[in-house]
N, C-alpha and C positions, 0 to 999 in steps of 0.2 A: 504494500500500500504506500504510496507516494505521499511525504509529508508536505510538496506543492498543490495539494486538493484547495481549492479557497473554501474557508471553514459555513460558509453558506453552501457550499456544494454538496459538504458532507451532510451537515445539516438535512438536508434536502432527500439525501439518498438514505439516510436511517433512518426518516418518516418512510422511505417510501418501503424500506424493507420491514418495518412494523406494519405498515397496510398487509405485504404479505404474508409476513407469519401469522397474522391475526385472520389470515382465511383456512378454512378448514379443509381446503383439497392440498396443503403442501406438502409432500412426500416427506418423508424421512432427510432422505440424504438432501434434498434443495433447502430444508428447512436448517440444519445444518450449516450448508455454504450457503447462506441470507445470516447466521447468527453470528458466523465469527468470522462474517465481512463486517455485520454495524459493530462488530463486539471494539472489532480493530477502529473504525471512524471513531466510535468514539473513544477511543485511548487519543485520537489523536489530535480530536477534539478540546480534550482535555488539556495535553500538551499547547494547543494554542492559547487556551483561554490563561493557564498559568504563566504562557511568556509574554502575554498580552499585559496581565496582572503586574509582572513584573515591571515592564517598560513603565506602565503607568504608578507602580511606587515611585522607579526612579527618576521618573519623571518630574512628581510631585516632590520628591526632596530637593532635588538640583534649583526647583523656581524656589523652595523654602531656605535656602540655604543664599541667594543673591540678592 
């Protein structure tokens, strides 16, 4: 999984992979490779929002600090 996905894309495709596993004809194994594709978006989701997090502390120290 590519950590260049823009975090609205992932966004995007782990609704759409919960629309799927929330229907009742997904087989086994599709059901599977649908859960730990969103399982991974959103690890990497995460990963954005935390370096996002961060930017924006050090963001806000640098303007408190001058």
């Amino acid at each position: 999984m590519s950590k260049n996905i823009p975090f609205r894309e992932s966004l995007k495709r782990i609704e759409e992979i919960v629309e799927k596993l929330e229907q009742q004809d997904v087989d086994l194994e599709e059901g599977l490779k649908l859960l730990t594709e969103g399982l991974r978006l959103h690890k990497l989701c995460e990963q954005k929002l935390k370096s996002a997090q961060t930017q924006i502390n050090r963001l806000i120290t640098e303007s408190e600090v001058k």
